[in-house]
N, C-alpha and C positions, 0 to 999 in steps of 0.2 A: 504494500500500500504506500511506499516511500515514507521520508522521514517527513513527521509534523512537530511542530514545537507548540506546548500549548504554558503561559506563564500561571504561577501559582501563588499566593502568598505564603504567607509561613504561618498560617491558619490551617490548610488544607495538605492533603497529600493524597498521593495514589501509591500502589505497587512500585517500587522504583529498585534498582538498582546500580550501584556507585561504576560506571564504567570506565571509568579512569583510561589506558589506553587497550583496554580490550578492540578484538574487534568488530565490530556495530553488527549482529546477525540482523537477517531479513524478518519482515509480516512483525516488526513494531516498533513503534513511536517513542517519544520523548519528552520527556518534559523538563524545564527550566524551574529552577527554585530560586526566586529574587531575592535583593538584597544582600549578596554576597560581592566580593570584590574578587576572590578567585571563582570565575563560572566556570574554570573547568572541573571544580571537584563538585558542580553544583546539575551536572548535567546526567540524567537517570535514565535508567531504563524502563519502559512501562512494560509489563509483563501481562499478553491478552486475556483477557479471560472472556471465550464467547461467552453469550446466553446471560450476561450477569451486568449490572449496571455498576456504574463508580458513587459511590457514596463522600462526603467530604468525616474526615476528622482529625481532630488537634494532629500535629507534627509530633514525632516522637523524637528520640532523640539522634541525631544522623550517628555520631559516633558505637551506637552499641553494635552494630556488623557493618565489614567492609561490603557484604555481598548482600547480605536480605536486611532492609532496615525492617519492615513489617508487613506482614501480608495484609493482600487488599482489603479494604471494607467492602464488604459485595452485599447486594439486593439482586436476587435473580429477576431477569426482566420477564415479563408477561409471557414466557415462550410454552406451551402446555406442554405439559411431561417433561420439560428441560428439550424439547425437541426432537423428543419418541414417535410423538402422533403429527401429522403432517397432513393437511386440505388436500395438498398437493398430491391425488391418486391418478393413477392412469384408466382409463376405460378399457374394458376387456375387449382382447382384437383375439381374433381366430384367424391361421395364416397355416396353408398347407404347404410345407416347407419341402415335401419328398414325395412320392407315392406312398401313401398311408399314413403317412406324419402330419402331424396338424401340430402348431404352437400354441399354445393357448398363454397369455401376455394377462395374465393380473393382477388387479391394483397392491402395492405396497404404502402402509401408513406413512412413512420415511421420505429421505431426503431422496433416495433411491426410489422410484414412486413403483416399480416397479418388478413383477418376476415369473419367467421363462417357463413354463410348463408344459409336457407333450402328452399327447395322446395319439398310439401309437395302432395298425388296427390288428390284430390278430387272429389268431385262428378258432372262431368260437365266441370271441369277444376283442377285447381291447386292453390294452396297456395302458397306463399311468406313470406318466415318470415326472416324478414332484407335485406337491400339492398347493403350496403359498401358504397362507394363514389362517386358521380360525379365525374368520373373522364374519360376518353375516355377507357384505358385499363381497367378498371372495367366494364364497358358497354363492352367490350370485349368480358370481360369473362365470361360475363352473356350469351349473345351470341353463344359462343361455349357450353357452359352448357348447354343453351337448345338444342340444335344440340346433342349434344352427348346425353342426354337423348331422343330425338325424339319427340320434344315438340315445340309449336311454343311460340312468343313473345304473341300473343294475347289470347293463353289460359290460362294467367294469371287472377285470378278471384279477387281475394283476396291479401294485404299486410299487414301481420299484422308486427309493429317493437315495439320492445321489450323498446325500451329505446331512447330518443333524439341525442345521442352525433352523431358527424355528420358519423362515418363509420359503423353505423346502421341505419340510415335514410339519407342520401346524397340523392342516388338514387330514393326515395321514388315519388317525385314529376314527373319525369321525366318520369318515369313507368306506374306513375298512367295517365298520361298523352294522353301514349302512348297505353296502353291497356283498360281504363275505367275499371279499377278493383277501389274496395273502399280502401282506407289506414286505419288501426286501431291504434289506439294506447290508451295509458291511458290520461284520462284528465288533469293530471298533467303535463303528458312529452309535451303534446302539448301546453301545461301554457307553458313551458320552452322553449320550438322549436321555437314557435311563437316572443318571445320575445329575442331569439339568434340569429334565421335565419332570420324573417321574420321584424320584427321593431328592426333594431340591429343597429338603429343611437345613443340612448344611453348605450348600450352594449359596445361598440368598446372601449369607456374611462374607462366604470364604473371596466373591471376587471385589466388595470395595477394599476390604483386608487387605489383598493382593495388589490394588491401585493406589491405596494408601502406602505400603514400603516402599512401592518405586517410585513415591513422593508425588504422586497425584493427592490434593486439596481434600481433606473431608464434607465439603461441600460435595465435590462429586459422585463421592462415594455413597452417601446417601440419595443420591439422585440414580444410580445405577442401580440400589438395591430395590429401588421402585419398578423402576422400567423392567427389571429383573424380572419382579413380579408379574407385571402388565405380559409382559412375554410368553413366559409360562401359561399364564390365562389361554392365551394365543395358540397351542399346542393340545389342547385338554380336549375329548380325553387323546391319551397318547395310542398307539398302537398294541395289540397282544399277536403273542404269538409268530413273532417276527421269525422270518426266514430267512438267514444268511446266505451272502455271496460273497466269496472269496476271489484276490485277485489269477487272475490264468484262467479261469473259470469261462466258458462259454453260456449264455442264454438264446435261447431261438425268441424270436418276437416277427410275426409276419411274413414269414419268409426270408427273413434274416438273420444272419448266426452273430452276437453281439460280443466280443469277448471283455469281463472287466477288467481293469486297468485300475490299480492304487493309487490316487495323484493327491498324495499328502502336501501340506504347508497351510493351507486355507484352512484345511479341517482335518485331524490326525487318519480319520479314515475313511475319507473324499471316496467315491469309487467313478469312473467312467464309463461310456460301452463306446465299443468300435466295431460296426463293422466295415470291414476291410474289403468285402465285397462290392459295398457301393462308395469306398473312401470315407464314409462319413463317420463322424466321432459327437456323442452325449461329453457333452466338455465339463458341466456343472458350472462351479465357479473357479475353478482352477485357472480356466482361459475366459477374460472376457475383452471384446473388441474396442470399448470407448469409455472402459476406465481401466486402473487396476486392480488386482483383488486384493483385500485386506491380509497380510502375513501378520497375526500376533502373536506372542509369546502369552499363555493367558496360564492363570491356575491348573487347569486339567491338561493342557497342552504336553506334548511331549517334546521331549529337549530339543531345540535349536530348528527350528521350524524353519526359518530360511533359508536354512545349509538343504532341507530337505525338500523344498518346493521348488530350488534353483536344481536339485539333481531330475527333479521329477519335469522340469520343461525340458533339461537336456535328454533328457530318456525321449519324450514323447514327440521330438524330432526327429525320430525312425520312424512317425508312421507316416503312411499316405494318406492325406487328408485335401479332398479337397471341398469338405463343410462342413464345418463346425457349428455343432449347437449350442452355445452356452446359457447359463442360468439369467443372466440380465443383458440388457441390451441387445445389437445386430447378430449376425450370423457373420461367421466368420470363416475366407474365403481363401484369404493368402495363411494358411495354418503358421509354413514356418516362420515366414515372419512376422507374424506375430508373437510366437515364440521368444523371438531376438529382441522383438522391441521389449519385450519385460523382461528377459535376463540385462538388457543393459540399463533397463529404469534401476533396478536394483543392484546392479554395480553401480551408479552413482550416487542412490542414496547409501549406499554404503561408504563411499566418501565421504558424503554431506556428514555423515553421523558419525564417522571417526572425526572430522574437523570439530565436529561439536564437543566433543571428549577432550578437547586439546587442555581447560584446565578442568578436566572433573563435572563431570554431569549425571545427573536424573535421567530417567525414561522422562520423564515430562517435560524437564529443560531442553532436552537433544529435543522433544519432539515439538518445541517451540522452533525450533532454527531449521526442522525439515521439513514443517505443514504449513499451510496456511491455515492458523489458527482463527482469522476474522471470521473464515464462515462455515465455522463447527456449530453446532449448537454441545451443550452437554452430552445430550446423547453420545455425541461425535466424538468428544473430547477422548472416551475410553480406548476405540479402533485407534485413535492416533497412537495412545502411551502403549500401547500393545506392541503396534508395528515398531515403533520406536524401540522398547526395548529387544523385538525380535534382531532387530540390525545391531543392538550393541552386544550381546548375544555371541550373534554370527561373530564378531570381532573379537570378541572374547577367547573364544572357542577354537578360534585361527591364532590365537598369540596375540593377535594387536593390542588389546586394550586388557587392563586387569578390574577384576570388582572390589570394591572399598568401600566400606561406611564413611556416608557423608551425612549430619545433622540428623543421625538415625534411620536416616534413608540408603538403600545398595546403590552403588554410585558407581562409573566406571570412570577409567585413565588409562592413556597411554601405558604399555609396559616401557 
């Protein structure tokens, strides 16, 4: 947003920190403290904080930290749910994307207003692969989706979902419920589902807990254990009876032999389908075309998740793909490179976030100086410290950087 300078009196303050000749990172401003005659020691950092308004009060005293004189006074601003729930949905479209593949595109409460869904047609009945939300307008649109293709709700056979997070498996339970089709998924994702959706009475503390050591604000941590909840609502009921599919594993669906494929980093036990017969690849969210996917390092995650999603694009440059279906946004057509273009997003923020280490940082501090923080809402704020700690992680874990207590919080450095 470039530098602004806004003046203060020695009544008020904000977030500031003393940045003497550091050097000025990106996405924040500045503020001037009057009345001093040296301004350079008087020149601060404002530290963003979406979703939250600046409140004034007394000056404290500049001398008691070189680095944090006092954290901000915050009022969260009118955002609902901290920026959970969102106007902003997309209207469900129906798009026959193959012979027998239909997309079905619906709405997300999110900033992401959106999510990828197929229906696939089989032998006897039809496929499912992902479901989006519990949510009433998603049952909608499923609804109309079947209408407009000429399909009923009970000749659902099969759901196979791709990955836990809940706007791919929400619906899953309620479906299954409703049609006595089987749910698939990998063993892993349902390790994780089980233990997010289904026993989620120590879940609900265990991740602001986990946002709070790597020095994310108690402010947001309380705002995650909400949305947390909200979530889960969104999921309910969950699936029974789950059917596992393992990677190497072949599924037929339509006349087509799909083999699954493990594409860890986004979600420990992500699965894909390929077949190879028509080129084409269920990408999930592993691959998406007009953004990137979230890598974090979360509570339940398994170690060093970027080292593991950076091996899993280089693997998946052996296949022949020429369309990709992924979980949000376009279809995606040049496979490998698109491949390229995110292994090199991530070689640079891997740069960006060893620079950020250079005296000692937070998952929170690095992930001020490699996002743009202005247009997070809270919600947002968590994917950021996640990703962020995943890259310093990967640093970590290569030798670059070492982990060290800073201010009670795990902090990393240069080795």
């Amino acid at each position: 947003m470039g530098e602004s300078w806004v003046a203060l009196d020695a009544e008020t303050y904000v977030v500031y920190r003393n940045i003497g000749k550091e050097r000025a990172l990106p996405n924040e401003s500045y503020i001037h403290l009057q009345g001093s005659n040296k301004p350079e020691k008087n020149f601060y950092r404002v530290l963003r904080h979406p979703g939250y308004q600046i409140v004034h009060q007394p000056l404290p005293d500049l001398a008691k930290s070189p680095i944090y004189v006092m954290k901000i006074a915050l009022n969260r601003c009118p955002k609902k749910d901290g920026g959970l729930m969102s106007t902003n949905t997309a209207p469900v479209t129906v798009t026959e994307v193959a012979n027998g593949i239909y997309r079905v595109r619906l709405s997300l409460p999110f900033a992401l207003n959106h999510v990828n869904c197929y229906l696939l047609e089989d032998d006897g009945g039809w496929t499912m692969l992902d479901t989006g939300l519990h949510r009433p307008e998603v049952y909608a649109g499923w609804q109309a989706a079947l209408a407009q293709i000429g399909i009923e709700l009970n000749d659902i056979r099969r759901i196979l979902v791709t990955h836990m997070h809940p706007d791919h498996i929400g619906l899953a339970g309620r479906l299954q419920q409703e049609t006595g089709a089987t749910v698939f998924m990998s063993p892993r994702e349902w390790e994780v589902a089980e233990a997010a959706w289904v026993y989620d009475e120590q879940q609900e503390q265990a991740l602001p807990d986990y946002l709070r050591k790597v020095g994310a604000p108690p402010d947001v941590g309380a705002i995650v254990s909400s949305q947390q909840r909200k979530l889960r609502q969104m999921t309910q009921p969950t699936p029974v009876d789950v059917a596992f599919l393992n990677p190497g594993e072949t599924i037929a669906i339509g006349g087509r032999s799909f083999k699954v494929i493990h594409a860890p980093g986004h979600a420990d036990g992500q699965i894909l389908f390929y077949a190879a017969s028509d080129r084409l690849i269920f990408c999930g969210d592993q691959v998406l075309q007009s953004i990137t996917p979230n890598i974090g390092l979360w509570p339940s995650t398994q170690p060093n998740p970027l080292k593991r999603y950076m091996e899993s694009l280089q693997s998946l440059m052996a296949l022949d793909v020429v369309q990709a279906l992924p979980g949000h946004h376009g279809i995606i057509t040049d496979w490998q490179g698109r491949l390229c273009e995110l292994l090199r997003h991530h070689e640079e923020r891997l740069k960006a976030t060893y620079a950020a280490a250079a005296n000692g940082t937070t998952a929170l501090e690095a992930s001020y100086a490699i996002f743009d923080f202005d247009r997070f809402s809270p919600h947002e704020i968590r994917f950021a410290v996640a990703e962020a700690l995943a890259h310093l992680e990967y640093l970590a874990e290569a030798g670059q950087l070492e982990r060290f207590e800073k201010d009670g919080f795990v902090a990393y450095r240069p080795t």
